[in-house]
KOLTILUM-235137 format. One record per residue (C-alpha): residue number from 1; residue in three letters; x, y, z. Coordinates in steps of 0.05 Angstrom, whole numbers, plus 5000, padded with zeros to 4 digits. Example, Ala and Ser with C-alpha at 12.3 -4.5 7.8 and 13.67 -1.06 7.14 Angstrom:
% residues 2
node n:1&res:ALA&x:5246&y:4910&z:5156
node n:2&res:SER&x:5273&y:4979&z:5143
END
This chain:
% residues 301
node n:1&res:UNK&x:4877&y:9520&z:5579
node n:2&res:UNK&x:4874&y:9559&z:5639
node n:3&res:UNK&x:4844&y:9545&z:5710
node n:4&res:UNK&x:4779&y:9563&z:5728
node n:5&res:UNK&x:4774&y:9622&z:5774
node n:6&res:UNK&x:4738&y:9610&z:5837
node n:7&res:UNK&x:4719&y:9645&z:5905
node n:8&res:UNK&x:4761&y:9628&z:5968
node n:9&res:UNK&x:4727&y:9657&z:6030
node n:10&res:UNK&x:4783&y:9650&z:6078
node n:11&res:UNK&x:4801&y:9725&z:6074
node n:12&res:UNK&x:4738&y:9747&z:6041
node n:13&res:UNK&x:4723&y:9817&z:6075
node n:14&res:UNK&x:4655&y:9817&z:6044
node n:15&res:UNK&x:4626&y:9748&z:6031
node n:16&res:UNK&x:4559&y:9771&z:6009
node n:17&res:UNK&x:4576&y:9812&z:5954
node n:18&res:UNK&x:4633&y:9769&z:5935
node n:19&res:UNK&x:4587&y:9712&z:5929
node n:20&res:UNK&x:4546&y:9746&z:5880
node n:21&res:UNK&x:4591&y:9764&z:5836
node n:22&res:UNK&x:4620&y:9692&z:5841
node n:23&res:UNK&x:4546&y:9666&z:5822
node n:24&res:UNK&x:4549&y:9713&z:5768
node n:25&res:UNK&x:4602&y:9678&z:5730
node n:26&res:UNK&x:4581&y:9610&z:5752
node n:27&res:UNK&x:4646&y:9589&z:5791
node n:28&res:UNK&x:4660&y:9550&z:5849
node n:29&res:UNK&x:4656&y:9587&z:5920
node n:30&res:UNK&x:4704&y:9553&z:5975
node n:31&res:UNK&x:4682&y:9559&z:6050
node n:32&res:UNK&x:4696&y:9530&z:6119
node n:33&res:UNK&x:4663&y:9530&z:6182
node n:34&res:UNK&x:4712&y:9571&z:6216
node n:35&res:UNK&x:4715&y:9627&z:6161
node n:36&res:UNK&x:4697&y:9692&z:6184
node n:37&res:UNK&x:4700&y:9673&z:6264
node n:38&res:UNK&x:4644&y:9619&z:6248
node n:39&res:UNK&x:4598&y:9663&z:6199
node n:40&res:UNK&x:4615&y:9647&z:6127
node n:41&res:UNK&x:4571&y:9601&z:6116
node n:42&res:UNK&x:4512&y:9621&z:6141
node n:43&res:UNK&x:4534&y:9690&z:6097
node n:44&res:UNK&x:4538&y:9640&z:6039
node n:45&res:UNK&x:4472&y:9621&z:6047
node n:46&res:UNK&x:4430&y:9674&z:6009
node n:47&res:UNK&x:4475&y:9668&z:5949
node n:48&res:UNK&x:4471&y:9590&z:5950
node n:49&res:UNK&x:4391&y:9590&z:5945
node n:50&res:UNK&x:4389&y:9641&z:5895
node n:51&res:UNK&x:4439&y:9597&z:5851
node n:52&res:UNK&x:4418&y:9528&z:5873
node n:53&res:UNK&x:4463&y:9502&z:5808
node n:54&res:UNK&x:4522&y:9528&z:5843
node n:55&res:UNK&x:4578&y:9486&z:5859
node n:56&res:UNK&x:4605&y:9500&z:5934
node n:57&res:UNK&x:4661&y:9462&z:5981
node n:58&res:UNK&x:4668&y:9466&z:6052
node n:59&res:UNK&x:4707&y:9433&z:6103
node n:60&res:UNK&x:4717&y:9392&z:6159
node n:61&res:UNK&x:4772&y:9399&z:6210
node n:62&res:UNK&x:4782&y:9465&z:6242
node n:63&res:UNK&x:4724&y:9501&z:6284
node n:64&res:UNK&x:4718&y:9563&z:6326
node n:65&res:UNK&x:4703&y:9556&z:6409
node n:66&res:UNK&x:4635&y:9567&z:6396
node n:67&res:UNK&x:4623&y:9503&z:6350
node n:68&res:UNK&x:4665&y:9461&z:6403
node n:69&res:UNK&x:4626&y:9486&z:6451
node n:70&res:UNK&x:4564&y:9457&z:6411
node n:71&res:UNK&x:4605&y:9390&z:6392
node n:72&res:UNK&x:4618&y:9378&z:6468
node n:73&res:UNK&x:4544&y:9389&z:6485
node n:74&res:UNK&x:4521&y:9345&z:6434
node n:75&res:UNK&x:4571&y:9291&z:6456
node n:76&res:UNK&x:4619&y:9285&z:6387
node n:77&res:UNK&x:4671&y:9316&z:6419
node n:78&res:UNK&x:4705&y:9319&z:6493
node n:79&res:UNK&x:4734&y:9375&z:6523
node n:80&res:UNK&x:4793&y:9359&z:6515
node n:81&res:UNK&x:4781&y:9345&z:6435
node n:82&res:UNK&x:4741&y:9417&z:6434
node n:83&res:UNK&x:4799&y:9459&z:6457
node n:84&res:UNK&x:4847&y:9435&z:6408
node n:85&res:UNK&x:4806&y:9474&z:6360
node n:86&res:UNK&x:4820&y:9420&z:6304
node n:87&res:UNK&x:4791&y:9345&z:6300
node n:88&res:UNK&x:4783&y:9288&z:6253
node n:89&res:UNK&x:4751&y:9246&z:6302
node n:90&res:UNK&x:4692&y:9206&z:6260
node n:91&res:UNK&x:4642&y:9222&z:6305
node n:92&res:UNK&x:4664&y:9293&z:6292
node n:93&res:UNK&x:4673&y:9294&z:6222
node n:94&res:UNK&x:4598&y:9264&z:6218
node n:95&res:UNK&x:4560&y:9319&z:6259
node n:96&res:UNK&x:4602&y:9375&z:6223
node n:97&res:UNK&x:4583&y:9341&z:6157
node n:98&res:UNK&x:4512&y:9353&z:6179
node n:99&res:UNK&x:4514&y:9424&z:6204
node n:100&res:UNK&x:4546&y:9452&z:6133
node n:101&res:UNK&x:4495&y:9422&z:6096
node n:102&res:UNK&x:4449&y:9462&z:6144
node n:103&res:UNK&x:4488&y:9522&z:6149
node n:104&res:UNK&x:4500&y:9529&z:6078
node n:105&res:UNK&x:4424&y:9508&z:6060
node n:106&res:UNK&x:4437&y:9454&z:6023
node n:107&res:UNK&x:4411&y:9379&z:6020
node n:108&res:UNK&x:4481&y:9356&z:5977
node n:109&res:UNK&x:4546&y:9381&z:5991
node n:110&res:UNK&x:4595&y:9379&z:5929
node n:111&res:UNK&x:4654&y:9375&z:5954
node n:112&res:UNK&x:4676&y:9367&z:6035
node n:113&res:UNK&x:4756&y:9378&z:6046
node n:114&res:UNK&x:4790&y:9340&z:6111
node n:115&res:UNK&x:4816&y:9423&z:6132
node n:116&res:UNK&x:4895&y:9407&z:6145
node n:117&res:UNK&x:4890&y:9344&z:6164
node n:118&res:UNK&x:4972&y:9347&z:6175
node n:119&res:UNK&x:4949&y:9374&z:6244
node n:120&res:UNK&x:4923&y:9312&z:6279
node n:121&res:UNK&x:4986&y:9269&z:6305
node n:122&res:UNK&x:5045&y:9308&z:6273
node n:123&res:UNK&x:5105&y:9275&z:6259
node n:124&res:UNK&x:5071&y:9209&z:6265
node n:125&res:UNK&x:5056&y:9185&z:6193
node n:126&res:UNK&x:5016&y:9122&z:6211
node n:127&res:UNK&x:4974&y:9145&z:6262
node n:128&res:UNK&x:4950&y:9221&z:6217
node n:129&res:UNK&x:4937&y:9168&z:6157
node n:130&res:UNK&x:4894&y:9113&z:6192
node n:131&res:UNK&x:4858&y:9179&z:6220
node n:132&res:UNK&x:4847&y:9203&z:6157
node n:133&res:UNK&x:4827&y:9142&z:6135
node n:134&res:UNK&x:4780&y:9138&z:6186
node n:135&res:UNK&x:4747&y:9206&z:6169
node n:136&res:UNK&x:4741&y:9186&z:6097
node n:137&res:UNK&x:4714&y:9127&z:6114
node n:138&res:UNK&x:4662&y:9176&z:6145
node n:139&res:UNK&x:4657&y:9221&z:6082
node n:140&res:UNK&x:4642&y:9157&z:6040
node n:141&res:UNK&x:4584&y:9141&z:6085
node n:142&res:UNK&x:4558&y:9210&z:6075
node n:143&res:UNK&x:4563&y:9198&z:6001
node n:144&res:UNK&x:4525&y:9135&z:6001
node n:145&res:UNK&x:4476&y:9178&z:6044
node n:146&res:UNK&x:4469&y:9225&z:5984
node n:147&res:UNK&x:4493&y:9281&z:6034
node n:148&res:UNK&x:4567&y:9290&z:5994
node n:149&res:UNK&x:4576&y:9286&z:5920
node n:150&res:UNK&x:4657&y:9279&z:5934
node n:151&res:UNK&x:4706&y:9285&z:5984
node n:152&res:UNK&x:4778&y:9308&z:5989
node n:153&res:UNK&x:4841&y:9350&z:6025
node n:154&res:UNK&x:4851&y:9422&z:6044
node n:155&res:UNK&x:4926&y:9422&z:6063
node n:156&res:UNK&x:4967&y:9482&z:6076
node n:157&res:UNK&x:5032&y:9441&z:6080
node n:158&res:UNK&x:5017&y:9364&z:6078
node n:159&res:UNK&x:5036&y:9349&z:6002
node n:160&res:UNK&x:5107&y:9391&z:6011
node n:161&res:UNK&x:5122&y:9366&z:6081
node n:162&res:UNK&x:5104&y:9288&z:6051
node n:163&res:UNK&x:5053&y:9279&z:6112
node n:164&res:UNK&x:5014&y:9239&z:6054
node n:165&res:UNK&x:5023&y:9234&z:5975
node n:166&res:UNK&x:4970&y:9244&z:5924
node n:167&res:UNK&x:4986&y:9173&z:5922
node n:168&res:UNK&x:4975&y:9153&z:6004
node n:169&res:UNK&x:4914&y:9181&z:5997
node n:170&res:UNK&x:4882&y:9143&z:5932
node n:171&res:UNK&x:4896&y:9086&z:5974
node n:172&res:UNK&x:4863&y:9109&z:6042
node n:173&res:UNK&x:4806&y:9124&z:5995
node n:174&res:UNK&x:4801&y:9056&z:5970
node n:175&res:UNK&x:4812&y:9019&z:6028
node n:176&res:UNK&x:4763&y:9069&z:6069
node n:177&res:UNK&x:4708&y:9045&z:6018
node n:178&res:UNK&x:4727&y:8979&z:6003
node n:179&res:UNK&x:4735&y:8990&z:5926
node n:180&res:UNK&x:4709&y:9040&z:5892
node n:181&res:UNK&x:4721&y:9118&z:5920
node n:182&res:UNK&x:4701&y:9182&z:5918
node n:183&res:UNK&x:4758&y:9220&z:5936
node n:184&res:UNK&x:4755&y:9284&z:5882
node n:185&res:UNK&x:4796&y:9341&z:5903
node n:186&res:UNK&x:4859&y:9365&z:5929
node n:187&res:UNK&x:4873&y:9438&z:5946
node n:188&res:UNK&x:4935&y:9467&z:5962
node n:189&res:UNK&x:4981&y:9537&z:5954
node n:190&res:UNK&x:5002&y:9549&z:5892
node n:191&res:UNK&x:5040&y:9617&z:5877
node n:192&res:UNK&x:5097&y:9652&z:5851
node n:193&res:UNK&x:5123&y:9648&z:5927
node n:194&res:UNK&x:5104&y:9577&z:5939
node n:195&res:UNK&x:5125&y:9555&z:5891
node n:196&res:UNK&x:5148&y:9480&z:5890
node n:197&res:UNK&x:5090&y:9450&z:5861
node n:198&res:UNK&x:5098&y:9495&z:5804
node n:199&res:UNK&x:5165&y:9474&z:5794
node n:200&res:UNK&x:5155&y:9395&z:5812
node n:201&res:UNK&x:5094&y:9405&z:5759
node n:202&res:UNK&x:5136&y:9431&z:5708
node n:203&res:UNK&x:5189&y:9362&z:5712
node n:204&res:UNK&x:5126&y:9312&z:5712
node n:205&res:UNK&x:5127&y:9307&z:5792
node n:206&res:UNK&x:5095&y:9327&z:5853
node n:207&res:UNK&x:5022&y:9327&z:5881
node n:208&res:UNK&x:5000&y:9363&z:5816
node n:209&res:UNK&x:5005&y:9318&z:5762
node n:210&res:UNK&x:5004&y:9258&z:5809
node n:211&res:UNK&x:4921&y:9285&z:5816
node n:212&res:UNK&x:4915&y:9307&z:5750
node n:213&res:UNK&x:4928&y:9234&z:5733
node n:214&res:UNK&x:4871&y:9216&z:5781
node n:215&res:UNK&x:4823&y:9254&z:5749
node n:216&res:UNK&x:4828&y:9296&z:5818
node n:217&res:UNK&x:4800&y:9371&z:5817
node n:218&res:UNK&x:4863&y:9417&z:5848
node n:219&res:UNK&x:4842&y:9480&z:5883
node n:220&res:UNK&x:4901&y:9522&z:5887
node n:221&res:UNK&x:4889&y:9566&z:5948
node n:222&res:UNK&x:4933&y:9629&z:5961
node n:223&res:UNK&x:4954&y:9649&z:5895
node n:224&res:UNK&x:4958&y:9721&z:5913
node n:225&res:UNK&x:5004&y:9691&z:5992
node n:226&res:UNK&x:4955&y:9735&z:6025
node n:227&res:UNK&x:4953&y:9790&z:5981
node n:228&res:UNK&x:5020&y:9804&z:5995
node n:229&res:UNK&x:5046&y:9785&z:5929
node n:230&res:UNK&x:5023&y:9844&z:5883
node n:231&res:UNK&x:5065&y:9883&z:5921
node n:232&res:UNK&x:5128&y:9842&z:5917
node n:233&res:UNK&x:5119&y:9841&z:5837
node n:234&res:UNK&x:5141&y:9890&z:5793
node n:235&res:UNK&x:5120&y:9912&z:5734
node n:236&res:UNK&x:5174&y:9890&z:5702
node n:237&res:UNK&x:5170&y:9826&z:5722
node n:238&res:UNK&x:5093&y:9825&z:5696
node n:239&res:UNK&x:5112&y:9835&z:5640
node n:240&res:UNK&x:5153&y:9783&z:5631
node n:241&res:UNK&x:5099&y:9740&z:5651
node n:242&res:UNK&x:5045&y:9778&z:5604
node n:243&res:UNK&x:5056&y:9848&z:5574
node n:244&res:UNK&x:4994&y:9894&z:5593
node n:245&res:UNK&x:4973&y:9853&z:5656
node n:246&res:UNK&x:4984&y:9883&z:5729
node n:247&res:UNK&x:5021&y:9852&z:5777
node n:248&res:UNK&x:4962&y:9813&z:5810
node n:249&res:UNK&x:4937&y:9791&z:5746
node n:250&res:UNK&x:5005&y:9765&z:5724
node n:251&res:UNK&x:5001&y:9732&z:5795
node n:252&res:UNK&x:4939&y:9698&z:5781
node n:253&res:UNK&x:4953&y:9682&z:5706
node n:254&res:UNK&x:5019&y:9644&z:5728
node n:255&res:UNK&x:4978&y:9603&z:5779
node n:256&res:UNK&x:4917&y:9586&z:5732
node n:257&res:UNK&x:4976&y:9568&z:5683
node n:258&res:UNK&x:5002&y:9509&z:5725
node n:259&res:UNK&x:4993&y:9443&z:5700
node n:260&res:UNK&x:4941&y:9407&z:5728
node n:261&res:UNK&x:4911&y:9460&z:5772
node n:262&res:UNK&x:4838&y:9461&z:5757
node n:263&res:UNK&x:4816&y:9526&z:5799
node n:264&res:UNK&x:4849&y:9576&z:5825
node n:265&res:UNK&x:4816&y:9613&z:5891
node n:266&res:UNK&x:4815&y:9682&z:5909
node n:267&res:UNK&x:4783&y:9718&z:5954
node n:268&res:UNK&x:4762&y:9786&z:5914
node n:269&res:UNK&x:4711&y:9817&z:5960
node n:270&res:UNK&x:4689&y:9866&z:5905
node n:271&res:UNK&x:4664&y:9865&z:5841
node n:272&res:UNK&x:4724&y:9909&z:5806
node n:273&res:UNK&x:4771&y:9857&z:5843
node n:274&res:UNK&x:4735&y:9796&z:5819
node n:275&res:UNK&x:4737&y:9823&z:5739
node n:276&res:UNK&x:4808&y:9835&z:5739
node n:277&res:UNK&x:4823&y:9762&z:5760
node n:278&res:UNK&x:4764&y:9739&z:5709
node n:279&res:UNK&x:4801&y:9784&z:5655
node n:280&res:UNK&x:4867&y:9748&z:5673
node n:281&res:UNK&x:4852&y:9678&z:5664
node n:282&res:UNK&x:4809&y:9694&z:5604
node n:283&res:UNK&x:4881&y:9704&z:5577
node n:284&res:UNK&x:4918&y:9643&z:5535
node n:285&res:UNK&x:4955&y:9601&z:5580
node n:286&res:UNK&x:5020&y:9614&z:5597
node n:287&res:UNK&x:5067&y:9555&z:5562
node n:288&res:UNK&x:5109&y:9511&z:5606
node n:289&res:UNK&x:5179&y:9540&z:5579
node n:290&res:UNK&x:5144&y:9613&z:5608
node n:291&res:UNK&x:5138&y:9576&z:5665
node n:292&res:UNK&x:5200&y:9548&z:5685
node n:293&res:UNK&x:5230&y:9618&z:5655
node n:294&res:UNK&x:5195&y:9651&z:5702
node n:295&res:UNK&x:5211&y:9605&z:5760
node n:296&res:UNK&x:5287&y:9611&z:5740
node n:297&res:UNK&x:5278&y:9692&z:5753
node n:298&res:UNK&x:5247&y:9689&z:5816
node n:299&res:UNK&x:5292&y:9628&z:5842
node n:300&res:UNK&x:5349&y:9678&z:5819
node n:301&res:UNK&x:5390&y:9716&z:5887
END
């Protein structure tokens, strides 16, 4: 089966509107506090109410001058923390906790992602996992709190880099709860341009089967690289992925193919935009010899 399609609102140029048609279809809607220089959430809001059985994830990590500025006055942060822009600090990762539950208008967050958590003490393996430890440690108090249903990573290049395995971070889980966890997601990039943990998928490795095997939702974030892909895809080569699809769609389709990816986020600010990815992963899933066929192409000089 294919991946569910869900909203990403990193790029989103028109949050509103995408969020309705997101709530139309049901699927998940992906935020941050730092999205739209601070807004997204807030913009999520209206959507959110009117859909209160919507499921929505948000993060914890990154945040614009303005919320520093806050964190500082309300003493989770120093200065010197706040102008980093990024922080895992516990203290932190409580108060932020607080304010997207209150910026998004809701009582229970589903899912809150440590945002790149790669960032704090790079190149330092020990010292970025007892942090994150640390912050999950956090996100399972929030949990018992009834404040989280699940908690997880947003990494841009943490799996690829080996900053921390799917593995790693089952265990930081466990020991940050003593027992029994509630770590429940992993997102990452996933396209036909990054596209290791297609590959690694497709040979039983990597982060993808590794949470599959959890029971671990993935979120595969970028599937389009920024929109840029569409363009750098032929027809030809959509083709070869799916007769009668357009490039984007064959984009999306390969993505949602993917072993063990569970959504697949996009940020389609429109309604026509949104349907054409819907119509796309509606399609039968591509097989894994498609896969690694198409894998081979693009690999090819």
């Amino acid at each position: 089966m294919t991946a569910d399609l869900a909203l990403g609102t990193y790029r989103c140029q028109a949050i509103p509107e995408a969020a309705v048609c997101a709530a139309a279809s049901g699927a998940w809607i992906d935020t941050a506090p730092n999205y739209a220089t601070g807004q997204a959430q807030t913009l999520l809001a209206p959507a959110l109410a009117a859909h209160p059985a919507l499921n929505v994830s948000t993060k914890t990590g990154y945040f614009t001058a303005a919320t520093g500025t806050d964190a500082v006055n309300t003493g989770v942060l120093t200065e010197d923390q706040a102008a980093a822009g990024h922080s895992l600090a516990p203290d932190y990762v409580r108060w932020q906790t607080g304010r997207n539950r209150a910026q998004l208008g809701r009582d229970r967050l589903d899912l809150t992602l440590l945002h790149n958590p790669e960032r704090t003490h790079p190149g330092d393996r020990p010292a970025l996992h007892c942090a994150i430890r640390d912050a999950f440690e956090v996100l399972e108090g929030e949990t018992a709190a009834g404040n989280v249903a699940g908690y997880g990573i947003a990494t841009w290049a943490g799996l690829e880099e080996e900053a921390f395995t799917v593995g790693e971070l089952l265990a930081l889980a466990a020991e940050a709860a003593g027992g029994q966890h509630h770590l429940a997601a992993i997102q990452l990039p996933v396209s036909l341009v990054m596209m290791t943990p297609i590959v690694q998928a497709l040979d039983g490795r990597g982060p993808l089967p590794a949470a599959a095997g959890a029971g671990l939702r993935v979120m595969a974030s970028a599937p389009l690289h920024g929109g840029e892909l569409p363009g750098m895809v032929d027809q030809e080569l959509a083709d070869l992925i799916r007769p009668g699809l357009t490039p984007a769609q064959a984009c999306v389709l390969a993505v949602a193919s993917c072993p063990g990816v569970t959504n697949v986020l996009l940020a389609a600010s429109g309604a026509p935009h949104w349907k054409e990815a819907a119509a796309a992963v509606a399609q039968p899933s591509l097989t894994a010899a498609q896969l690694r066929e198409i894998t081979v192409v693009l690999a090819s000089p």
